[in-house]
C-alpha positions, -999 to 999 in steps of 0.1 A, spaced: -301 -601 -249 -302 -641 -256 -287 -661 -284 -313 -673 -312 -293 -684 -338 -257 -685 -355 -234 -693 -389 -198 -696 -389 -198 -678 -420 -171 -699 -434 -146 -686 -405 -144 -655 -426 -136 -626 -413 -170 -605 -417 -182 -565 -420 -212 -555 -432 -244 -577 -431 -275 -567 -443 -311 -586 -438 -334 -585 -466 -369 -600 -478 -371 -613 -505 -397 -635 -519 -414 -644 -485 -378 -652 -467 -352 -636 -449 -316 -635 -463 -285 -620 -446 -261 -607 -463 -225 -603 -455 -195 -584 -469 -158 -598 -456 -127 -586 -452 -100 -598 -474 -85 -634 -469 -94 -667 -482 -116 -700 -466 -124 -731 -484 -161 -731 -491 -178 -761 -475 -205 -757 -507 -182 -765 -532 -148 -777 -518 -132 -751 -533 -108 -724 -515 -122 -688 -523 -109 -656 -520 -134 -638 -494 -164 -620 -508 -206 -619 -499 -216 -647 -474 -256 -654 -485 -279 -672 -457 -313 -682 -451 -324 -666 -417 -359 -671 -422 -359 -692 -389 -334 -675 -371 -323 -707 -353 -314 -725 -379 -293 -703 -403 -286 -716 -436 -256 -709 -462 -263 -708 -497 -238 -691 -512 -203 -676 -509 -200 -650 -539 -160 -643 -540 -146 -613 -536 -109 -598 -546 -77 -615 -537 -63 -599 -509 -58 -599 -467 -77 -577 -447 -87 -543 -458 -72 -546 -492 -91 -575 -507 -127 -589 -499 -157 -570 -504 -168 -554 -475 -199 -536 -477 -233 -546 -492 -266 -529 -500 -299 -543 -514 -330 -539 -536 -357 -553 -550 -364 -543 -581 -398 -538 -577 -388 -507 -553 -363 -490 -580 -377 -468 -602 -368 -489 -636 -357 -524 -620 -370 -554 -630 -397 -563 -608 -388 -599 -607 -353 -596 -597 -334 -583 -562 -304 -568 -568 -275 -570 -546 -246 -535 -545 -213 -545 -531 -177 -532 -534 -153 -557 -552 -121 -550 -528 -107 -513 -531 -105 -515 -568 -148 -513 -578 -183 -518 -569 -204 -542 -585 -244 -550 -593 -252 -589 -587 -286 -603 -595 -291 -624 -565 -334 -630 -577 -326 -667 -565 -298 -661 -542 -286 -699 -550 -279 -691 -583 -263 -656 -595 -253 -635 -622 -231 -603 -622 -252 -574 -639 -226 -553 -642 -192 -536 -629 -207 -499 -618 -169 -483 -617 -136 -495 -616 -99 -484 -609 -103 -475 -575 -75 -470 -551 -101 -474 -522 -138 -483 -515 -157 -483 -481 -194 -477 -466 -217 -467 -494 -259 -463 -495 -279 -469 -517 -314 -455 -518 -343 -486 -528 -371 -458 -539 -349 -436 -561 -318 -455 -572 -297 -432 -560 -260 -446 -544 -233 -428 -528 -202 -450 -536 -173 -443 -514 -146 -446 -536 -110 -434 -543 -104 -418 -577 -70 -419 -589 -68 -380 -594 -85 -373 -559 -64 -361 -532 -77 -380 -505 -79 -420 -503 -119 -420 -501 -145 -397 -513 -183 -399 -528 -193 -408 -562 -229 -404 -568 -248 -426 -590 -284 -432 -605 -288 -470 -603 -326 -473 -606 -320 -496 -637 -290 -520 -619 -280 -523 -656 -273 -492 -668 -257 -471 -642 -255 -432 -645 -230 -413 -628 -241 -380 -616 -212 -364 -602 -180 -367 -578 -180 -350 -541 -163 -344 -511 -146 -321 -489 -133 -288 -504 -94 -294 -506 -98 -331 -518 -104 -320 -551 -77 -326 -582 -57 -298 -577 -65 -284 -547 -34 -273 -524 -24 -275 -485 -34 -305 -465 -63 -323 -477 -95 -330 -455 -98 -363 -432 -107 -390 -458 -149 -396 -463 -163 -432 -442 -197 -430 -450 -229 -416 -454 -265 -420 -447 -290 -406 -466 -327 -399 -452 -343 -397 -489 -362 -372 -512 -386 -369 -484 -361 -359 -457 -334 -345 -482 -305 -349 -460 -274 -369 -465 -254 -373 -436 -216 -377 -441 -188 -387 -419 -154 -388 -420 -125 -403 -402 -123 -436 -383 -108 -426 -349 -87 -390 -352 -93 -359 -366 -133 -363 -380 -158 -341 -395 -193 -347 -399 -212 -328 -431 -247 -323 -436 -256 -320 -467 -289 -311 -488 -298 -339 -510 -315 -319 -537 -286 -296 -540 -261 -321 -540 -280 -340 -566 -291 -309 -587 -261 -282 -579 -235 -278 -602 -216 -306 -607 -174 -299 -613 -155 -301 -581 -148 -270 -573 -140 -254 -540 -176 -228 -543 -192 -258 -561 -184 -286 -531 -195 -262 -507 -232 -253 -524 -249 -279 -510 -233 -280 -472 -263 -275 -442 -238 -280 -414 -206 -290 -399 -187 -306 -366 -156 -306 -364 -149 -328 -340 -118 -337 -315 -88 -343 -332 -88 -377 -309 -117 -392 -326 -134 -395 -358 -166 -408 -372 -177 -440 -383 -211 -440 -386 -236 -409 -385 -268 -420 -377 -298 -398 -380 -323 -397 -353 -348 -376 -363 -381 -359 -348 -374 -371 -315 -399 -363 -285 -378 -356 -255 -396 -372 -224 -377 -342 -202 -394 -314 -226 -432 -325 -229 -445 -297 -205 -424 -271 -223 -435 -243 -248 -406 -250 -274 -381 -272 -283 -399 -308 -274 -392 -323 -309 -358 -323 -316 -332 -335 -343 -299 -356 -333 -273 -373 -349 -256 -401 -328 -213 -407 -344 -194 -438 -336 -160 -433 -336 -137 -465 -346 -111 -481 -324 -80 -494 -347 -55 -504 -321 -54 -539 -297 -51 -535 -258 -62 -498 -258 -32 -485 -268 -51 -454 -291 -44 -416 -283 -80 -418 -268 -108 -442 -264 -132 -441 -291 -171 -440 -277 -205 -428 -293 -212 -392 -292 -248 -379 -295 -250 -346 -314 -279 -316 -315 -288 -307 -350 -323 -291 -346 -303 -257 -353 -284 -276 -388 -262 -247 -390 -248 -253 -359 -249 -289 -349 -244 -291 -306 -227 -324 -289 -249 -327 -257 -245 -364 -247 -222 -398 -248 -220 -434 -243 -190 -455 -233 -189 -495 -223 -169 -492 -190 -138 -510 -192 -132 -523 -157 -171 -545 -160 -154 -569 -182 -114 -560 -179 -117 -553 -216 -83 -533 -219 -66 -570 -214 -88 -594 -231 -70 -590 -263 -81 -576 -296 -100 -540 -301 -120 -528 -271 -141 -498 -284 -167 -483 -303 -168 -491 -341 -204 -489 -357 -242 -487 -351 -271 -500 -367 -286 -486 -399 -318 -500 -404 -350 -472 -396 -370 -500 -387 -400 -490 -366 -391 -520 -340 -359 -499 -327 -360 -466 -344 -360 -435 -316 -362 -462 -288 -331 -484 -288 -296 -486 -308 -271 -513 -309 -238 -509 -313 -208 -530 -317 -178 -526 -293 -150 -552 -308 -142 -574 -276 -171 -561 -254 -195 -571 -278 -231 -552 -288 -243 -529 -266 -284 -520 -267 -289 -490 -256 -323 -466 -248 -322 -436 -273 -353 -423 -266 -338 -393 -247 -305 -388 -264 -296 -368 -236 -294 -395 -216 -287 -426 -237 -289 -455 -210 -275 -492 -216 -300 -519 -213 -288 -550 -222 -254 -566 -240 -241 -596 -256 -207 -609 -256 -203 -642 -283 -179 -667 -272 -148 -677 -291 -145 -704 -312 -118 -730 -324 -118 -710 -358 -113 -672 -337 -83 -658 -349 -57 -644 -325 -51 -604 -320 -15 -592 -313 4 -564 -302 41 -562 -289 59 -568 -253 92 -566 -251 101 -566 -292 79 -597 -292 46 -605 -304 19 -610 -275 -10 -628 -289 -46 -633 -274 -77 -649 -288 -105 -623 -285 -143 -615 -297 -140 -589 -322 -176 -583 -328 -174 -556 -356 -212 -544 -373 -251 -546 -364 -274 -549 -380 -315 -553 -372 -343 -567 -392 -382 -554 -396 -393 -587 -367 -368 -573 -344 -338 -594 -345 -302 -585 -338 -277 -595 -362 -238 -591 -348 -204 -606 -374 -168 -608 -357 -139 -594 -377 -115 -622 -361 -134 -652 -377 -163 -662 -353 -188 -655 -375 -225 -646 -372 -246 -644 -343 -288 -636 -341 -297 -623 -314 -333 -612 -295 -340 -585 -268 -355 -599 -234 -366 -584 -201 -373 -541 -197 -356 -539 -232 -380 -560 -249 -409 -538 -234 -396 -509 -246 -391 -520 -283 -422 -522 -307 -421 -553 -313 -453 -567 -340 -481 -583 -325 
């Protein structure tokens, strides 16, 4: 992998980016964690929100805004997590505008126009009084968003609430979900709180939900149509309806992200009667604690769904820790998300994902038996890199360390990686065997 291009992104500390076209160019956008920068646009400190830049020419990034987000450090203020369309793809948006969906801290989620990404408006607050809010989707050709959000009277800290937003201004909620025994009311211990899920459409009618970080995680898949059409209160029979599957998984790890990779052609299968095409869904677990010190290391698992009902784990990946000495580097060394972009460049052929202080990993998918790394990139650290501690000897021990924290691809094949401690944004390109193996446009 090689360096094209990178933004300090203000030195905030960044999550979720996002690359969309919009009007002939290419703009990233990037949620932060909570925490506070002075914004070299305006000269003003700001409470950390959306980073907006030009990547049109990857090389040259260029900032052009800083949206703020709510006062806070780290997970409880910022606004992490973006989504974006243009209103031309949503069913009743204005054709002339691109919409931005972001969470506004743990308390809402919001609807920006961001038509002319220089100069904004807010459309309008989708729901507020949260007690948390995390990795939501949001569906261009239908409207449809699942909102991970915490209602007050919900038994868990993060669940789904399911909106129509195919006119940005005038949101329609459509009902509440989650695991049966997160429910108001429910009794005994309730479920391992939702992450996030990815949805494949009305065309592949599958939503694709995980939950947990790094202990005790459940995948659910779900069928779209019934979730969206199914009876709506929260009941025990009625949260069930529209379940397909479920893992549940090790107690030691969770699940991050649940990526669906779908109609896959096995190489190893090609001469045999059945079974050639088959369905998989690769999990990232999330590592949460400095130095390795976790009950267990948290990796990528790949997972058979062709059979739904009962969905089979058949492969891994793992970054081995003695290739960079990751364990004493300082900061997070593990798994924590994948790509989400179905972009024909990558999709079935190669995945990235990020791995805190060991960087972003590319790694061959097309037999997800045998996922196989080709190629990584570890950023260097900056003057603005924030240190990562844990404690020695009833003392803080302090390291500065590459956090890299979420990828993300584009449709001309670029890889976009943002550091949770600071360093900002780097674009990235595939070279050598991986580029081969990518579909690159002519």
């Amino acid at each position: 992998m090689r360096l094209v291009g990178y933004s300090d992104l203000q030195a905030r500390s960044a999550y979720q980016p996002v690359i969309h076209l919009q009007n002939g160019r290419s703009i990233a956008y990037v949620g932060h964690h909570g925490g506070s920068a002075v914004n070299p646009l305006t000269g003003a400190m700001e409470s950390n929100g959306t980073s907006i830049v030009d990547v049109t020419d990857p090389s040259t990034p260029r900032a052009l805004f800083h949206i703020s987000g709510e006062k806070g450090q780290g997970e409880s203020g910022g606004a992490q997590m973006v989504r974006l369309c243009n209103g031309s793809d949503l069913p009743r948006g204005d054709p002339a505008k691109t919409y931005l969906l972001r969470t506004y801290g743990n308390s809402a989620h919001q609807i920006w126009d961001v038509s002319a990404p220089e100069r904004l408006a807010l459309v309008v607050t989708v729901v507020a009084g949260l007690k948390d809010t995390h990795k939501s989707w949001w569906e261009c050709d239908t409207g449809i968003a699942f909102l991970v959000s915490g209602l007050p009277d919900w038994r868990t800290r993060r669940m789904t609430q399911i909106f129509d937003i195919s006119d940005p201004a005038r949101p329609v909620h459509i009902r509440d979900f989650g695991l049966p025994g997160q429910q108001p009311g429910a009794g005994g211990t309730a479920p391992t709180e939702l992450h996030g899920p990815i949805s494949t459409g009305r065309g592949g009618n599958r939503v694709y939900f995980g939950y947990g970080t790094n202990r005790g995680g459940v995948v659910q898949i779900v069928d779209r149509d019934k979730l969206l059409n199914g009876p709506k209160a929260p009941t025990p029979a009625n949260l069930a309806y529209p379940q397909v599957g479920r893992l549940e998984l090790s107690p030691l790890v969770g699940a991050h992200t649940t990526f669906p990779l779908l109609n896959v052609e096995v190489p190893e299968f090609a001469r045999d009667e059945h079974g050639r095409v088959r369905d998989f869904l690769v999990i990232v677990d999330e590592s949460l604690r400095n130095e390795c010190r976790e009950e267990a290391r948290q990796m990528v698992y790949f997972v058979d769904i062709t059979a739904e009902l009962r969905p089979f784990p058949v492969a891994n990946y793992n970054v081995p820790e003695a290739l960079g000495a990751f364990c004493s580097r300082g900061g997070r060394f593990g798994a924590h998300s994948s790509n989400e972009n179905f972009t024909p460049v990558f999709y079935r052929r190669i995945m990235f994902f990020a791995w805190f202080n060991a960087g972003v990993r590319a790694v061959d998918v097309r037999d997800p038996f045998t996922p196989r790394e080709l190629g990584y990139y570890i950023p260097a650290t900056t003057d603005k890199t924030d240190k990562r501690c844990v404690k020695a000897g009833g003392q803080d021990r302090c390291k500065v360390a590459i956090q890299t924290n979420n990828v993300e691809v584009d449709e001309r094949g670029y890889i976009y990686i943002v550091d949770r401690a600071n360093t900002g944004m780097h674009i990235l390109e595939l070279t050598g065997e991986a580029r081969r193996i990518a579909n690159y446009p002519r």
